[in-house]
Backbone as ProteinMPNN parsed JSONL, in Angstrom:
{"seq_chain_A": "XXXXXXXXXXXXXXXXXXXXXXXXXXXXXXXXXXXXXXXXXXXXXXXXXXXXXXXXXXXXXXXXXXXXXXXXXXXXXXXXXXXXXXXXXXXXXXXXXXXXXXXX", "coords_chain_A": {"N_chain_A": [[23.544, 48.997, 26.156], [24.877, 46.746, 25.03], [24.991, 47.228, 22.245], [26.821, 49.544, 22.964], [29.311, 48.342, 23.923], [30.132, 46.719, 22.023], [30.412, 49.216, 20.192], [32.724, 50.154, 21.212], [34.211, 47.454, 21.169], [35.013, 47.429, 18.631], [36.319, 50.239, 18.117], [39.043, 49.756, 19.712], [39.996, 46.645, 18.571], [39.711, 47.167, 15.984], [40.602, 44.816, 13.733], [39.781, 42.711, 14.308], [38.219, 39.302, 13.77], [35.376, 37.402, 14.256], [35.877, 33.834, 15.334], [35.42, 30.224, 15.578], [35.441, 28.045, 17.761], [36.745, 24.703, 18.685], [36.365, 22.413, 20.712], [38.331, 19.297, 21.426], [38.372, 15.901, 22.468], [40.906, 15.194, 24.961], [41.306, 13.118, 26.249], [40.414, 11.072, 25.468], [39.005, 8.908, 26.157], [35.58, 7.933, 27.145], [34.28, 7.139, 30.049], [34.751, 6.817, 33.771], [36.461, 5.126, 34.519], [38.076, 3.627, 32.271], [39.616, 6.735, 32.503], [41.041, 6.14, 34.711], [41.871, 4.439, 34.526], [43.924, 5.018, 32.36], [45.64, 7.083, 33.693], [46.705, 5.5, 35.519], [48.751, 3.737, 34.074], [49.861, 5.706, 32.859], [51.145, 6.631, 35.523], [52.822, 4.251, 35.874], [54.189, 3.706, 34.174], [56.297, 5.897, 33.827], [57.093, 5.461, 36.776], [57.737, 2.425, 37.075], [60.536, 2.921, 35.515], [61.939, 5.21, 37.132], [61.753, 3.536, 39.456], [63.727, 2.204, 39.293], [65.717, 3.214, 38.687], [66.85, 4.607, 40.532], [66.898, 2.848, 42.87], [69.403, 1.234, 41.632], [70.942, 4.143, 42.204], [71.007, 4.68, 45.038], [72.012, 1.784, 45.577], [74.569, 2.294, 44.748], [75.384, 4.084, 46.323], [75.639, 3.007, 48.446], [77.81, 0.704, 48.073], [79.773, 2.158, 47.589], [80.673, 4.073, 49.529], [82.513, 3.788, 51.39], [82.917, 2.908, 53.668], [81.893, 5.021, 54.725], [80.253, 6.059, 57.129], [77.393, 8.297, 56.728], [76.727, 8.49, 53.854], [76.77, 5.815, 53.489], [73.834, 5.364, 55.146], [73.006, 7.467, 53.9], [72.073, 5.864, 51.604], [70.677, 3.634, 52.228], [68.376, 5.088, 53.399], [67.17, 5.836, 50.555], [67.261, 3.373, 49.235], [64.999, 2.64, 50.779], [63.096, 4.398, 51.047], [62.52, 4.023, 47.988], [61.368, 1.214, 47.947], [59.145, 2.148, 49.737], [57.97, 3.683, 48.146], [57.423, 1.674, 45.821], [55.547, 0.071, 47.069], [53.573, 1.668, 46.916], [53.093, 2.249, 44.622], [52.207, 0.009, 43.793], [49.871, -0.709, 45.02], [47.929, 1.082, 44.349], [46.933, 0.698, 42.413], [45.761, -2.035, 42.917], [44.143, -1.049, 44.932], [42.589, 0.239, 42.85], [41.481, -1.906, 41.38], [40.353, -3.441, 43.245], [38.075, -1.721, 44.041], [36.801, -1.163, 41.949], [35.364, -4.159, 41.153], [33.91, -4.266, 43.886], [31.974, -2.266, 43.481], [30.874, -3.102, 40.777]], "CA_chain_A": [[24.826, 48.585, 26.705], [25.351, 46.228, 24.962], [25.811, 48.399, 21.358], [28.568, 50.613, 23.472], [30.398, 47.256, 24.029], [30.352, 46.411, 20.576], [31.279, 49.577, 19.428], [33.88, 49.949, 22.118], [35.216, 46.769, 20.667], [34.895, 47.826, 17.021], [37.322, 51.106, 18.6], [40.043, 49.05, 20.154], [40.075, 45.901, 17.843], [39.301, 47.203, 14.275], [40.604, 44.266, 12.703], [39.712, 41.235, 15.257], [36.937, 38.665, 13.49], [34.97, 36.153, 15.158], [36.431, 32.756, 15.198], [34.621, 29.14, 15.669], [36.586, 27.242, 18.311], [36.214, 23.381, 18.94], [38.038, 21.309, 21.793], [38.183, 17.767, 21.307], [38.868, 15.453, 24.173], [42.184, 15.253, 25.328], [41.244, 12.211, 27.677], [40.258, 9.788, 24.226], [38.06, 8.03, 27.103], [34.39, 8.575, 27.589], [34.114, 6.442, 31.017], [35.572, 7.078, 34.547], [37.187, 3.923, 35.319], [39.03, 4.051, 31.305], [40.17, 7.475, 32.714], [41.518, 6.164, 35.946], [43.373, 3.251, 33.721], [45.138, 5.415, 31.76], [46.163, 7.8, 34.419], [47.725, 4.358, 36.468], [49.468, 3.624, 33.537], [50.795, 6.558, 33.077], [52.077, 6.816, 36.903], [53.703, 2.67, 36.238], [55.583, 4.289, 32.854], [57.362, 6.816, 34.796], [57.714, 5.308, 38.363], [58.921, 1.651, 37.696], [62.163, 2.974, 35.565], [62.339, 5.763, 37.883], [62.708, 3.038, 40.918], [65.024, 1.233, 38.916], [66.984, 3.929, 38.568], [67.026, 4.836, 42.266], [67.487, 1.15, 43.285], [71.038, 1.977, 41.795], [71.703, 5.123, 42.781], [71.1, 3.823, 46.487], [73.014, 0.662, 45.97], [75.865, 2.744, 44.182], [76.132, 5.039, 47.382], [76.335, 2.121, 49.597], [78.801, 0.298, 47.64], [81.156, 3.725, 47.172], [80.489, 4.448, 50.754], [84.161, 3.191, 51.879], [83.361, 3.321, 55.054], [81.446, 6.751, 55.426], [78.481, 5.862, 57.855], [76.441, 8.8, 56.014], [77.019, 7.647, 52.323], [75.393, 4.372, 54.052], [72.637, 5.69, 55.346], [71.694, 8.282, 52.975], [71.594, 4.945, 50.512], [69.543, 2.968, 52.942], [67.284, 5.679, 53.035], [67.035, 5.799, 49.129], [66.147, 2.132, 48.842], [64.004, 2.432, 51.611], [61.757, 5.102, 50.261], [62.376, 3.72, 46.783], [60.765, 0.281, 47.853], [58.073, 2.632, 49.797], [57.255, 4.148, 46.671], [56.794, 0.866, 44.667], [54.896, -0.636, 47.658], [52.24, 2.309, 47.117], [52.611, 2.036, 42.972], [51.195, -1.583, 43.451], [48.7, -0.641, 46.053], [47.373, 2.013, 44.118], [46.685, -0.434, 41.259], [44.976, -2.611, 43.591], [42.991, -0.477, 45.134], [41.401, 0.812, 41.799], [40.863, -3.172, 41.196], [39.301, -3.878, 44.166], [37.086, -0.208, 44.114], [35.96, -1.46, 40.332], [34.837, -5.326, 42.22], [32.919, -3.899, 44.808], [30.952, -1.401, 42.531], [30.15, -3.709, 39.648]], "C_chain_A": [[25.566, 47.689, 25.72], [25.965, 46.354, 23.012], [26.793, 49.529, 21.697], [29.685, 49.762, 23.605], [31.039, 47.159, 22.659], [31.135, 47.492, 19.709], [32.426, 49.99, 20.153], [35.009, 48.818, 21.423], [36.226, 46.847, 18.914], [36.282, 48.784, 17.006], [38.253, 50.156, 18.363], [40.313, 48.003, 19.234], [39.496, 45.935, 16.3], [39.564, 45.819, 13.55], [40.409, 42.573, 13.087], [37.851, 40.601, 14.21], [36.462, 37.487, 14.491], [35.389, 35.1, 14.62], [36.047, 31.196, 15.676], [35.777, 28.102, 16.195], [36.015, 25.79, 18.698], [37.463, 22.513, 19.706], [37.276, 20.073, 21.451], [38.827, 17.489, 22.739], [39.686, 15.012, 24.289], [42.511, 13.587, 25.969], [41.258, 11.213, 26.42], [39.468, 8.735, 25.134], [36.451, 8.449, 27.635], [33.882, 7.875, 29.31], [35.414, 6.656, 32.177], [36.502, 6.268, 34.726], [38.459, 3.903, 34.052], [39.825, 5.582, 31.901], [41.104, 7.049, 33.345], [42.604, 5.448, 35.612], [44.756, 4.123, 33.618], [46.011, 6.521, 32.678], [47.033, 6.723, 35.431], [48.864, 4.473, 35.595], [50.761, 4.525, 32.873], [52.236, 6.825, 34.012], [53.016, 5.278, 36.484], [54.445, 3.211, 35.559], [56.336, 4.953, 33.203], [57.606, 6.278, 36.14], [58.275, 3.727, 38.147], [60.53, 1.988, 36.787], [62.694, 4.195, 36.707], [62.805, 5.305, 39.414], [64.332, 2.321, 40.655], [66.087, 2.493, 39.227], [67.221, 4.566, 40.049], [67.145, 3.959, 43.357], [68.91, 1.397, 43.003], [71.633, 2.779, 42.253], [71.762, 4.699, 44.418], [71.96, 2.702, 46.761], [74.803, 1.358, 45.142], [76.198, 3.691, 45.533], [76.596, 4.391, 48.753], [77.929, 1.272, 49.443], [80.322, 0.654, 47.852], [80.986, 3.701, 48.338], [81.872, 4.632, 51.367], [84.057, 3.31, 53.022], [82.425, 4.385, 55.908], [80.005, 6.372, 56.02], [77.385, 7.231, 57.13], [76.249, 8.677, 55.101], [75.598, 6.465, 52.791], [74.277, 4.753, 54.338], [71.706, 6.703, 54.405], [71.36, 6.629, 51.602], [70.599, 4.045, 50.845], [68.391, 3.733, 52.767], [66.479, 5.771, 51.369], [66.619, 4.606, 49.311], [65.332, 2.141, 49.849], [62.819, 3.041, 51.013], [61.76, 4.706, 49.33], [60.933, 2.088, 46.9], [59.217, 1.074, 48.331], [57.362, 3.162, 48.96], [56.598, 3.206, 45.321], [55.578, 0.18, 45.236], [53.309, 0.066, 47.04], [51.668, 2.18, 45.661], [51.34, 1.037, 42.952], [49.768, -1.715, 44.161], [47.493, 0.112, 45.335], [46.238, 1.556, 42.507], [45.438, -1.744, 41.579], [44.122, -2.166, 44.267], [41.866, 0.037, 44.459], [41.149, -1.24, 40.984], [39.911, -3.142, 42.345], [38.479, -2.9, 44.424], [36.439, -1.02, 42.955], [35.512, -2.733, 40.799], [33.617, -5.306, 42.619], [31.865, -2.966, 43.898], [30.579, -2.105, 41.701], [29.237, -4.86, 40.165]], "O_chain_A": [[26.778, 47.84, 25.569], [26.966, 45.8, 22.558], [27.403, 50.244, 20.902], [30.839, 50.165, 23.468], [32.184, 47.459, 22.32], [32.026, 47.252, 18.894], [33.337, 50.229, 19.36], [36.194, 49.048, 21.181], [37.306, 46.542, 18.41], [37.222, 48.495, 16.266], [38.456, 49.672, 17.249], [41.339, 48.425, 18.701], [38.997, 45.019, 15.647], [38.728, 45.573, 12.681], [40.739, 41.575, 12.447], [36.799, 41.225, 14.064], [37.144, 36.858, 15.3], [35.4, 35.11, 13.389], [36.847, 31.019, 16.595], [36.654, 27.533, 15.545], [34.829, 25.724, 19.019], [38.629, 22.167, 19.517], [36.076, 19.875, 21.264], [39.39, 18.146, 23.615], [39.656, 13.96, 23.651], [43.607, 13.042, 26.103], [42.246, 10.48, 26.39], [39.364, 7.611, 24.643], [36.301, 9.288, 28.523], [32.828, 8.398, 29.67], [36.608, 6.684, 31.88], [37.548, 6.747, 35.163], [39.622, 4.082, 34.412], [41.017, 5.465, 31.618], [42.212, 7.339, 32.895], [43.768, 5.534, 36.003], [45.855, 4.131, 34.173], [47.141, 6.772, 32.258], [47.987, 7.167, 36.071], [49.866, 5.086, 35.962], [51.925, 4.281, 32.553], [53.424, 7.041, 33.771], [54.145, 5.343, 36.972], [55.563, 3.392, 36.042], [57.461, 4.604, 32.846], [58.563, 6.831, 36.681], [59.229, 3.46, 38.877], [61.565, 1.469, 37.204], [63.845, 4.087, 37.13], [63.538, 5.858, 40.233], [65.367, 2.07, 41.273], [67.077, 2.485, 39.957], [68.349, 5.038, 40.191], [67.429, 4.25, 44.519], [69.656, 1.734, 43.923], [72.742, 2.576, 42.748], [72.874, 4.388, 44.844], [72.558, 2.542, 47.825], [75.886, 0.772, 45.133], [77.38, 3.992, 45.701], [77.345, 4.755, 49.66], [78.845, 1.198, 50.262], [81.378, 0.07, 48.094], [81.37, 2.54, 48.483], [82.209, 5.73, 51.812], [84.994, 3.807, 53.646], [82.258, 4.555, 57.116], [78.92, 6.407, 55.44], [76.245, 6.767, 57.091], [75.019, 8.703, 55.054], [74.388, 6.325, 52.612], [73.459, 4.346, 53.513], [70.496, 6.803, 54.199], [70.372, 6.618, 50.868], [69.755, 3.654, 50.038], [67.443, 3.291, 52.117], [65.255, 5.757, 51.236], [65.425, 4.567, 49.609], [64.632, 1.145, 49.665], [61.82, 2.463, 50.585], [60.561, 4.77, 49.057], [59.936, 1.964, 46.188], [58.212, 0.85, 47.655], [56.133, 3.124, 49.008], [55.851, 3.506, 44.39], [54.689, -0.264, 44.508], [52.282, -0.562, 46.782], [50.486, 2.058, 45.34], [50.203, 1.076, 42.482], [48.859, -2.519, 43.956], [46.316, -0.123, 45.608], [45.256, 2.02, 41.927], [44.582, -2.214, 40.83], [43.104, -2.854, 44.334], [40.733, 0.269, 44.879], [40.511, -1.379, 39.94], [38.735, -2.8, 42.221], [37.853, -3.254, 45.422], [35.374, -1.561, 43.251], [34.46, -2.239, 41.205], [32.604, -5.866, 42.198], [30.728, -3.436, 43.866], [29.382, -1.832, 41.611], [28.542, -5.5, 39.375]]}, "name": "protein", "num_of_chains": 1, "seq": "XXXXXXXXXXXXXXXXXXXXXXXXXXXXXXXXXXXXXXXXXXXXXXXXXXXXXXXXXXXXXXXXXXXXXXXXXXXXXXXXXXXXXXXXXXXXXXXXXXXXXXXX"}
C-alpha cells in the first residue's frame, strides 16, 4: 500500500520534494499565568482607548441631542455599557490576581 501511495504521489506531483518544517512559539511564554498576562494586556491596549473613544461618542450624542429624547438615550446607553465594559476590564484583571493568590 504503501509503495502505490508513493508512486501515486510520484504520478500526480513529479516535481514536489520533501521539506523540513519548524514552528516556533508564537506565545514567547513558556508558563500559563505569563500567557494569561499577555493576553490581559492585550485586551487593556485595545479596550481602554476604545472606552475613551466611546465615552465621547456617548457624551457627543447627548450634547448634540437638542432636545431629541432618543439621541439622549441612545448616549446614556453608550456610556452605560461603555462604563459596563470597563467595570468588567478591571474585574477581569482582578480576578486573574486574586486566582494567581489563592493558587500560590
Amino acid at each position: 500500500m504503501k509503495i502505490l501511495f508513493s508512486n501515486l504521489w510520484e504520478i500526480f506531483f513529479p516535481k514536489c520534494q520533501a521539506v523540513t518544517v519548524t514552528f516556533t512559539n508564537p506565545l514567547a511564554t513558556q508558563d500559563f499565568r505569563a500567557f494569561i498576562d499577555n493576553i490581559l494586556n492585550i485586551i487593556f491596549t485595545v479596550g481602554l482607548p476604545l472606552s475613551v473613544v466611546m465615552m465621547l461618542i456617548g457624551g457627543i450624542l447627548i450634547v448634540s441631542a437638542g432636545g431629541d429624547q432618543s439621541q439622549i438615550e441612545k448616549g446614556k446607553k453608550i456610556l452605560f455599557y461603555t462604563l459596563v465594559g470597563l467595570t468588567l476590564l478591571f474585574m477581569a484583571r482582578g480576578l486573574v490576581e486574586l486566582m494567581d493568590y489563592l493558587i500560590r
